[in-house]
N, C-alpha and C positions, 0 to 999 in steps of 0.2 A: 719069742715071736710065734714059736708054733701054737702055744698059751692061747694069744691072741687071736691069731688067724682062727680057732677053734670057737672062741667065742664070736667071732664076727661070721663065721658057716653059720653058727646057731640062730644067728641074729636075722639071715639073709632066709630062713627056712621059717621061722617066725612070721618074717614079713611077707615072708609067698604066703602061707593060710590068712593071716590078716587082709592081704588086698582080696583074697578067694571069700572071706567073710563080707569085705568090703563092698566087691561088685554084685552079691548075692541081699546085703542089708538096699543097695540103692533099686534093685528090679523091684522091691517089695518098696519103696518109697514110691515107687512109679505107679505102684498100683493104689497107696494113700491116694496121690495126687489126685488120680482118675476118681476116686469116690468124691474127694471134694469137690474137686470142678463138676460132677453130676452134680450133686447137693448142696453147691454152694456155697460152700463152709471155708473160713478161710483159715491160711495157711498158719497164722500164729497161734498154737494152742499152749499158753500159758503151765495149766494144769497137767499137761503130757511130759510136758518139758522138767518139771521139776520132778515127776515121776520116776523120768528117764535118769538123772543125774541120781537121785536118790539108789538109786535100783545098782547103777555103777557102782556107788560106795557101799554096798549093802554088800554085794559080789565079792566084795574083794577080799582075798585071806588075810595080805598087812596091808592093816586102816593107815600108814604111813603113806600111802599113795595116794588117798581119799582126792587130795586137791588134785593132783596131778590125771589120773579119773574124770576128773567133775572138768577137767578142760579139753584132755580128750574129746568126752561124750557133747561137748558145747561145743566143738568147731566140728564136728560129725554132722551133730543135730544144725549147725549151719550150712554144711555143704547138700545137707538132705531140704532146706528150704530153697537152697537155693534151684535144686531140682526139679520139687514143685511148681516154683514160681515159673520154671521156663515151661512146664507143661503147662499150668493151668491157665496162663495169660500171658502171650506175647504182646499184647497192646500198650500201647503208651500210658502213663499215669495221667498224663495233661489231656489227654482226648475228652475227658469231660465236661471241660472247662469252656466259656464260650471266651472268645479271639475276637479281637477286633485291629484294624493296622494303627499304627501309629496316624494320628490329624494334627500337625501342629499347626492348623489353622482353628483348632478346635476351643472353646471359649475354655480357660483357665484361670487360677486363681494363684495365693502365694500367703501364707504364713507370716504377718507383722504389717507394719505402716510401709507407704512407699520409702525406697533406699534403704532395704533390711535387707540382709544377705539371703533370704528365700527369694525376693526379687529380683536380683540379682542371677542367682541358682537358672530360676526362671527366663529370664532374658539369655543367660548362656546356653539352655537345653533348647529353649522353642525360635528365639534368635530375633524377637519382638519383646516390646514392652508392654503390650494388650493383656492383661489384669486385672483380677479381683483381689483388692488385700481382705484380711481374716484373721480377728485379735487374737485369736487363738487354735490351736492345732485341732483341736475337733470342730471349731466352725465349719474348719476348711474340708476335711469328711462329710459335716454335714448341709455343706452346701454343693457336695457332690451326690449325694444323699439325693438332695431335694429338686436337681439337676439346672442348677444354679451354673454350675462348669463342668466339664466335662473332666478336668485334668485337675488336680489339685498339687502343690509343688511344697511339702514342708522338711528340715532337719531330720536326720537319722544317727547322725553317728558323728563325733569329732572327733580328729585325731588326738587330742589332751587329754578331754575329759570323758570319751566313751562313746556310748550308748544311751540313747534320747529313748529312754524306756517307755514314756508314754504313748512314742508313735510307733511302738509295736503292739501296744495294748489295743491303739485303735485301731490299727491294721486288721488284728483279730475279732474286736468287737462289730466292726461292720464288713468283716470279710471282701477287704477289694484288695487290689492287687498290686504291683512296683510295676511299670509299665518303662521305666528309664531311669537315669541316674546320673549327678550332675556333683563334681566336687572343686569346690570354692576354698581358694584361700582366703583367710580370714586376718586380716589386719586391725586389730581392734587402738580405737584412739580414744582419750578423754577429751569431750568434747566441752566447753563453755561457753559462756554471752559473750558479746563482743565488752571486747575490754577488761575480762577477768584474767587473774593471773593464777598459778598453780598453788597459791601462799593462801589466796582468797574461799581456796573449798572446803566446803563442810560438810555436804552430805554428795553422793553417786547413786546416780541410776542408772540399772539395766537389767540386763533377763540373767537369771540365776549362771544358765552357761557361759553367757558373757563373764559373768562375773569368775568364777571356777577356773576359769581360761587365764585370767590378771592375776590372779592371788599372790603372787611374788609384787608386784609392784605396789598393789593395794596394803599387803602389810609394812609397808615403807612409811604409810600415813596413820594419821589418829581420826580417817573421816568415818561420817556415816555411812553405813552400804546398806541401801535399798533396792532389792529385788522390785523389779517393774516386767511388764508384761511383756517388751521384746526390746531391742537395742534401737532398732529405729522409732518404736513409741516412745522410749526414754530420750531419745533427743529430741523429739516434737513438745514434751512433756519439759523441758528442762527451756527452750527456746518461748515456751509459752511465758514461764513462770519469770522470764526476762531479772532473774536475780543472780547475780557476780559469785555467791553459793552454794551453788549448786552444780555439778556436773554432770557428764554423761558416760559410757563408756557404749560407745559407736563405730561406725568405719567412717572414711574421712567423706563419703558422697553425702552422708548424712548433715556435717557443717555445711556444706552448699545448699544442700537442697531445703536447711532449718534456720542458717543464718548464724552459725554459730562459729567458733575458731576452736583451731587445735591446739590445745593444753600441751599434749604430750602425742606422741605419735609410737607404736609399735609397742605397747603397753602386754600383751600378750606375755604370757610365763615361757613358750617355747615359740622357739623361731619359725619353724616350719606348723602355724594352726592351718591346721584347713577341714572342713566340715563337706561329708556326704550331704546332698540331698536326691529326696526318688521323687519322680514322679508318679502317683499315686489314681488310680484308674477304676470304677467299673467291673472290667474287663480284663484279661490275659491279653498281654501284646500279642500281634500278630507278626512277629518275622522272622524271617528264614535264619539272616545273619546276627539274631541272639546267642550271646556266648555267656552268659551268667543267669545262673537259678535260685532262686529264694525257695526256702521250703521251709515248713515250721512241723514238728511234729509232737509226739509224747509217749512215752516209756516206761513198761509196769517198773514198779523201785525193786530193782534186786543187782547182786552185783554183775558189773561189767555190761549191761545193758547198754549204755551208753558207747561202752570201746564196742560192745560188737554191731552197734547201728554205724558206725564213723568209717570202721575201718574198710570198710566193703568201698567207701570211695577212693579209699588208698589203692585199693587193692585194682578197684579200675583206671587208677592214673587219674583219679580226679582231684582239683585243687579245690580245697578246703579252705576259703577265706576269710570268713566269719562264723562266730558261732555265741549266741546270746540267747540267755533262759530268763524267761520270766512264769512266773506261780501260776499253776492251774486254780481258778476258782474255787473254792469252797473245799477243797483238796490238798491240805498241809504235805510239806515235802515231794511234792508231784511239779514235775515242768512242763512247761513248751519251751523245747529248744528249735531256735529260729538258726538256720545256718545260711550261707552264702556258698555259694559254690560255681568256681567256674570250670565251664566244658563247652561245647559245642553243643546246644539245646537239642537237636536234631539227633544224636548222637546212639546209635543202640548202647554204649557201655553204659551211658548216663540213664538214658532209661531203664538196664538193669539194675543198678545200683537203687536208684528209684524205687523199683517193684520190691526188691528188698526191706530196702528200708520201709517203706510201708506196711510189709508183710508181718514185721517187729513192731511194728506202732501201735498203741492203743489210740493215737489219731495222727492224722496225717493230711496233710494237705500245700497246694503250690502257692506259694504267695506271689511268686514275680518270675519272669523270661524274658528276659531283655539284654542291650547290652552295657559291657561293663562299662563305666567312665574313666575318664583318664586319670590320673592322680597329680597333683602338683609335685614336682620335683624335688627329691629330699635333701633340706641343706649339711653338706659334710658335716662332719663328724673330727675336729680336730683332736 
C-alpha cells in the first residue's frame, strides 16, 4: 500500500503543474480568440491543428504513447474552441436566417395524385384539404420556387425502408427549409378492377418505396413489378387501363376514390410502416414553442472528425435523432451529414453546441426549427 499511495502523491503533484499549465495555455487561448474576432478569422484552423498533434508526437521520448498524445492534445484543442467560440460570438446561429410564423391558411401543395399519402400527411398537418398535387418531388420545390404555394408537403423518411435521399438533395439544391412535420401510418393495399381476383394478376404498380415496403409479400408471386410515379398515380393508372391484370399497391382511400376493390389488404413487410413527412418552406419557422432542429453540415476527412462534431450534443444533453450523409458534389469521399436533433430551439445549450459544431465545419447551415411530430405507436414486440 505504501507502493501505491507513493505513486498516487506522484500522480496528484503531476496534476497540480498540469492544471498550472493548463489555466496558463487557456489565458493565452483568450488572447488567440481576441485577435480573430478583430480580424475576423474563424475559429477552425485546419493546418494549426494538425501542427499541434504532430508537434505532441514529435515531443514525446516513447512513440508508444503517440496515440494516446494525439487524443490528449484533440480534446485540449477542443476545449480551447470551445473557449473561443464563447468569446468571439455569443449570438445565435439562426439570427441570420429570415423567419416567418407558421399560415396554415397559406396556399399549399402535396407530392403525388389526390388520395396519396402526401395528401393525407397534408390534410393531418394544415387540417384542410386545399391542395396542389405535383407528379414529382421537385415539381413540388419548384412550384415553391416559382411561388405557386407557399408550403410544399413531400416524403422524408420511412420507418422500413429509410431515407428518401432525393428530398435531401433538394432541400440542398434550392436551400429552403422544414417548417413542420407530419408522420403517417402507412397501410399499403393491392388494389384491382372491379371483379378481378388475386389469381387474375400479372403485372403491379407503384412507387419504388411502395414497392421496398411489400417485398415479402410480392415475392410470394411470379408477377411483374413496375416502378410508377407514386402509389396514388399507380391506382389512377391501373383504374384507367379497366384490365382484370393488372394491379396497384395503394392505401384503401385510393379504391374509393378510383373505383377499384381490394385484393389483399396490409400487404406491407412490417406491421408498424409509417412515413415522416416535412413541411417544406421558403423560410425558417417562426416559433417560440420549436423543440426539433435540422442542421446539415460537412467535415474535413480525417479521423474522428465526425465523433468530435457529435459528441459535444451529448455533452450538452442534447438528443440526437437522426443522422443521414449524402455526397458533396464533385468531391469524392466528402459529406453532408444531415442530422435531427431534439432540444428546446430557444435553448442557450443548443445554441452552444451549434457554434461548435460550426466552428468544425467546412460548411454549415440550419435546415429546419420546428416542432417535432408525434410518431404512430409501436406495435409490441412478441
Amino acid at each position: 500500500m505504501d507502493e501505491l499511495k507513493k505513486l498516487r502523491d506522484r500522480i496528484d503533484e503531476i496534476d497540480t503543474e498540469i492544471i498550472k499549465l493548463f489555466e496558463e495555455r487557456m489565458e493565452v487561448v483568450l488572447g488567440v480568440a481576441e485577435y480573430k474576432k478583430t480580424h475576423n478569422t474563424g475559429v477552425l484552423q485546419t493546418s494549426r491543428e494538425l501542427e499541434v498533434l504532430q508537434k505532441a508526437v514529435d515531443n514525446l521520448q516513447d512513440k508508444s504513447y503517440s496515440s494516446y498524445a494525439k487524443q490528449l492534445m484533440t480534446e485540449l484543442m477542443a476545449l480551447s474552441k470551445d473557449l473561443q467560440n464563447s468569446k468571439i460570438s455569443a449570438k445565435s446561429v439562426l439570427e441570420k436566417y429570415k423567419r416567418k410564423p407558421m399560415d396554415k391558411s397559406a396556399s399549399k401543395g402535396f407530392y403525388g395524385d389526390r388520395g396519396s399519402n402526401s395528401e393525407k400527411a397534408m390534410i393531418d398537418f394544415f387540417g384542410d384539404s386545399d391542395g396542389k398535387s405535383y407528379p414529382t418531388f421537385e415539381e413540388v420545390f419548384k412550384a415553391i420556387k416559382n411561388g405557386e404555394i407557399e408550403y410544399g408537403v413531400v416524403p422524408i423518411e420511412n420507418s422500413s425502408t429509410g431515407a428518401i435521399t432525393e428530398v435531401y438533395d433538394l432541400l440542398r439544391k434550392y436551400d429552403y427549409f422544414i417548417a413542420g412535420e407530419q408522420w403517417v401510418s402507412i397501410n399499403h393495399c393491392l388494389l384491382g378492377v372491379e371483379g378481378a381476383k388475386l389469381s387474375d394478376i400479372e403485372e403491379i404498380y407503384s412507387h419504388h418505396q411502395a414497392i421496398t415496403q411489400c417485398d415479402e409479400f410480392l415475392s410470394q408471386g411470379s408477377w411483374k413489378i413496375i416502378p410508377y410515379k407514386s402509389t396514388a398515380s399507380s391506382a389512377k393508372l391501373v383504374a384507367q387501363t379497366k384490365d382484370k391484370t393488372k394491379a396497384a399497391i395503394a392505401s384503401e382511400i385510393n379504391a374509393k376514390l378510383y373505383g377499384l376493390e381490394v385484393l389483399k389488404e396490409g400487404i406491407q413487410s412490417q406491421s408498424c410502416n409509417c412515413t415522416r413527412f416535412i413541411v417544406v418552406s421558403k423560410y425558417l419557422l417562426d416559433d417560440a414553442d420549436s423543440d426539433k432542429t435540422s442542421i446539415v453540415f460537412a467535415l474535413n476527412s480525417q479521423p474522428g472528425a465526425l465523433f468530435n462534431a457529435l459528441k459535444y450534443f451529448a455533452k450538452n444533453n442534447i438528443n440526437l435523432l437522426n443522422i443521414e450523409s449524402r455526397p458533396v458534389e464533385n468531391a469524392p469521399e466528402t459529406y453532408y451529414f444531415y442530422t435531427d436533433l431534439e432540444y428546446a430551439c430557444n435553448a442557450p445549450e443548443l445554441n452552444e453546441a451549434l457554434n461548435y459544431v460550426k466552428s468544425i465545419s467546412t460548411f454549415f447551415e440550419i435546415v429546419g426549427e420546428y416542432k417535432k411530430g408525434i410518431t404512430p405507436k409501436k406495435k409490441e414486440v412478441l
